[in-house]
C-alpha positions as CSV (number, residue, x, y, z in Angstrom):
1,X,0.0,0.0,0.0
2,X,2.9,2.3,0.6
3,X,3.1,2.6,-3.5
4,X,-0.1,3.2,-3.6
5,X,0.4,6.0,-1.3
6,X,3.5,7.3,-2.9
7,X,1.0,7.9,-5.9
8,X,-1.5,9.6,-4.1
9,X,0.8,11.9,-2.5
10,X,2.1,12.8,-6.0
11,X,-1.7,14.9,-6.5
12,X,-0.4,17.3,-4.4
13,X,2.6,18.0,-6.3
14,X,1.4,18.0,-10.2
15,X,-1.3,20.0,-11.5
16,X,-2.7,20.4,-15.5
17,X,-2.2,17.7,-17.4
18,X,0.2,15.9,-15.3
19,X,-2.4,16.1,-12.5
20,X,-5.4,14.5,-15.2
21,X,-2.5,12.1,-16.1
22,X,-1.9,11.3,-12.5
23,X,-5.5,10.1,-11.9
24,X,-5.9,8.1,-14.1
25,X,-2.9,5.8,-13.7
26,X,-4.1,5.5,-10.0
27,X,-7.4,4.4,-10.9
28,X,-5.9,1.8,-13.4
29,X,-4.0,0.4,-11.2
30,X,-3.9,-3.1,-11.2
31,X,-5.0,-3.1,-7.1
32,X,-8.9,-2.3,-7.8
33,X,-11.1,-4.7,-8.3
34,X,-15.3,-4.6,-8.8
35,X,-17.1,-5.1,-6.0
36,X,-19.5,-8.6,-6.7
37,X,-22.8,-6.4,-6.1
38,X,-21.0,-3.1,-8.4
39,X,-20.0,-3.8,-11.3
40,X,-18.7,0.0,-11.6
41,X,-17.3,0.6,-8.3
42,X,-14.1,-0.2,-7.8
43,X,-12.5,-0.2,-4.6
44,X,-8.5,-1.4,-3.1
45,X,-10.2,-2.7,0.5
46,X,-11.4,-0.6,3.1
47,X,-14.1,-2.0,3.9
48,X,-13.9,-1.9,7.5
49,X,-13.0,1.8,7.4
50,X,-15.8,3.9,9.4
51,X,-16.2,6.0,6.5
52,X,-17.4,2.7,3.8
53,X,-21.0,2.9,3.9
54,X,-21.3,6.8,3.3
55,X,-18.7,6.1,0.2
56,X,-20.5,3.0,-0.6
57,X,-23.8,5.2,-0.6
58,X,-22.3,7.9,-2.7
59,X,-21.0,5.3,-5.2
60,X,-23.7,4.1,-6.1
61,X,-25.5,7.2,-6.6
62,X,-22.6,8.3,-9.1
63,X,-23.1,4.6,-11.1
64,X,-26.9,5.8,-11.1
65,X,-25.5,9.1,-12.7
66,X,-23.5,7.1,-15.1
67,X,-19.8,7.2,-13.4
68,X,-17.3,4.9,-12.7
69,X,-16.4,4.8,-8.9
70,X,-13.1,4.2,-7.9
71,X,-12.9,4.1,-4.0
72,X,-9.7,5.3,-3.0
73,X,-7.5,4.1,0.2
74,X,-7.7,6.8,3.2
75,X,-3.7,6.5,4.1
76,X,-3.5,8.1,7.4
77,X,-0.7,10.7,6.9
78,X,-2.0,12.4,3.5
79,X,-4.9,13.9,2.7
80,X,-6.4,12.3,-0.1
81,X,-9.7,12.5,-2.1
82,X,-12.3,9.8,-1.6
83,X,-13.0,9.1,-5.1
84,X,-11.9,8.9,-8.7
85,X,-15.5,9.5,-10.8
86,X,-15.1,8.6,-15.1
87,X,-17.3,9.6,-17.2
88,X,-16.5,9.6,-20.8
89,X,-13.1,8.4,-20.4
90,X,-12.4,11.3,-18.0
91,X,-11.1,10.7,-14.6
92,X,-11.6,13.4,-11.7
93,X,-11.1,13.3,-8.0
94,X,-13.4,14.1,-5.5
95,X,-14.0,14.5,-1.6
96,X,-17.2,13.3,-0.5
97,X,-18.8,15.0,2.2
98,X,-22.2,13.8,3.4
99,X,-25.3,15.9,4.7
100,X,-27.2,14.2,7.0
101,X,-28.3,17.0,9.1
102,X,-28.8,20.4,9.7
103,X,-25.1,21.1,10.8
104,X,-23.2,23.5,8.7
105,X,-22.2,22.3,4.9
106,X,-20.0,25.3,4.6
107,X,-17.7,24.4,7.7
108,X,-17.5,20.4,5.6
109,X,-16.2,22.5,2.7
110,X,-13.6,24.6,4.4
111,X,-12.6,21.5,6.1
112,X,-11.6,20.0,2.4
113,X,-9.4,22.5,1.6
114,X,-5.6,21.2,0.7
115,X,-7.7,17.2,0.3
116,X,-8.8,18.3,-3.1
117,X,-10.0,20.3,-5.6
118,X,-13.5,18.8,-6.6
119,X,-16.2,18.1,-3.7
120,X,-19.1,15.2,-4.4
121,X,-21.9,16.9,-1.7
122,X,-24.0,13.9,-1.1
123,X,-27.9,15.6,0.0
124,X,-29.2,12.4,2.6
125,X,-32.0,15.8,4.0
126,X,-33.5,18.9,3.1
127,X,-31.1,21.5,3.3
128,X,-31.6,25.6,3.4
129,X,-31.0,26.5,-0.5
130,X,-30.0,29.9,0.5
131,X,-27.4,28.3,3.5
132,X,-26.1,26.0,1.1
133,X,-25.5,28.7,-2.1
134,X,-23.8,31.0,0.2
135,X,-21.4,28.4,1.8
136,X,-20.5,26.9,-2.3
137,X,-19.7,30.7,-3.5
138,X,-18.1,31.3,0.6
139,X,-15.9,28.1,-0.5
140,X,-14.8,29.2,-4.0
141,X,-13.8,32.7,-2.5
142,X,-11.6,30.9,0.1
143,X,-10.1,27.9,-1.9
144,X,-8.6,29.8,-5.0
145,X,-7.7,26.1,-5.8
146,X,-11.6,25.3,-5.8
147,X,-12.6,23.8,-9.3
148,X,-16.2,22.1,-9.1
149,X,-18.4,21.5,-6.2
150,X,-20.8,18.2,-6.9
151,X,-24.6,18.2,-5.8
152,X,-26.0,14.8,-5.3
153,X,-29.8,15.2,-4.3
154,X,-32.3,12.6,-4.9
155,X,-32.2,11.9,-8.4
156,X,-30.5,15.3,-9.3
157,X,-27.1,15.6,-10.3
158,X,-25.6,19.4,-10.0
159,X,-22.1,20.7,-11.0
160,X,-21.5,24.1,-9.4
161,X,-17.9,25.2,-11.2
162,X,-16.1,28.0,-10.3
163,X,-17.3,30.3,-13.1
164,X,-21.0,30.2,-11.8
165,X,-20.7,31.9,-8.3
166,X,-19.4,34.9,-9.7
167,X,-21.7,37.4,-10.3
168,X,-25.8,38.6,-8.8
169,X,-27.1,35.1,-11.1
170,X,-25.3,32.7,-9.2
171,X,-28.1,32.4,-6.3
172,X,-31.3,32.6,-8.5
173,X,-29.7,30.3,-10.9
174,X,-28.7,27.7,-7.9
175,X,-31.9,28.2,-6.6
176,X,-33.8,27.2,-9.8
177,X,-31.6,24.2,-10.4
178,X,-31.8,22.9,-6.4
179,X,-35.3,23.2,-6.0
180,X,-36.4,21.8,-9.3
């Protein structure tokens, strides 16, 4: 496993295409294997890790979206992301972080920072659209590194990218797309 982490360390280090190129060689590596009930999720072990069944439960709401899933180690020293998702042969990273509550998403967010770029929100309850488009743009203006922020609620799928929070349209526009 110490490769493995070796290679996930690397993420920190590499960014454009390097970086793309990076996370894709981790995901084809020849560790993962399906799991018996997921054909497209993909895992290295962990399955005893605390953490499994709210991955496990994200997965397969990204295989519903039509992703890949590669569950990623959690190596204890390195922050890592959670996930590699593909889609149309593209490979991105992702920390999941899971609402279950009421607590605050945008403290979850901030917490990410330096873990990864890209953040898979997984929506398990109702959540305040106005609490949750102020902590996304609050994040972007923060992380200069931000790139995407992934909504997963019920059987919507929404990609909140940098670009979008700028401006007096980003909270209608979230709004219309959240409460649909």
């Amino acid at each position: 496993m110490s490769d493995f982490t070796t290679e996930l360390k690397k993420l920190h280090e590499l960014s454009g295409a390097e970086f793309s190129r990076q996370v894709e060689r981790i995901a084809l590596r020849k560790e993962f294997h399906p799991l018996d009930t997921d054909k497209d999720i993909f895992t290295v072990g962990g399955e005893k890790s605390d953490d499994y069944q709210k991955l496990l439960v994200a997965a397969r709401k990204a295989v519903e979206f039509g992703y890949q899933v590669y569950i990623l180690p959690n190596p204890n020293d390195t922050r890592t992301p959670d996930f590699i998702l593909v889609k149309k042969g593209v490979y991105r990273p992702y920390d999941l972080k899971t609402v279950f509550g009421k607590a605050s998403v945008g403290g979850s967010l901030l917490d990410s920072i330096g873990q990864c770029n890209r953040i898979l929100i997984n929506m398990t309850r109702e959540y305040n659209t106005r609490r949750l488009a102020y902590a996304i743009k609050r994040y972007f203006e923060i992380n200069e590194k931000a790139v995407e922020v992934l909504i997963f609620k019920g059987g919507k799928r929404i990609s909140v990218k940098r670009p979008m929070v700028v401006g007096e349209t980003f909270f209608p526009m979230f709004k219309k797309a959240y409460e649909r």
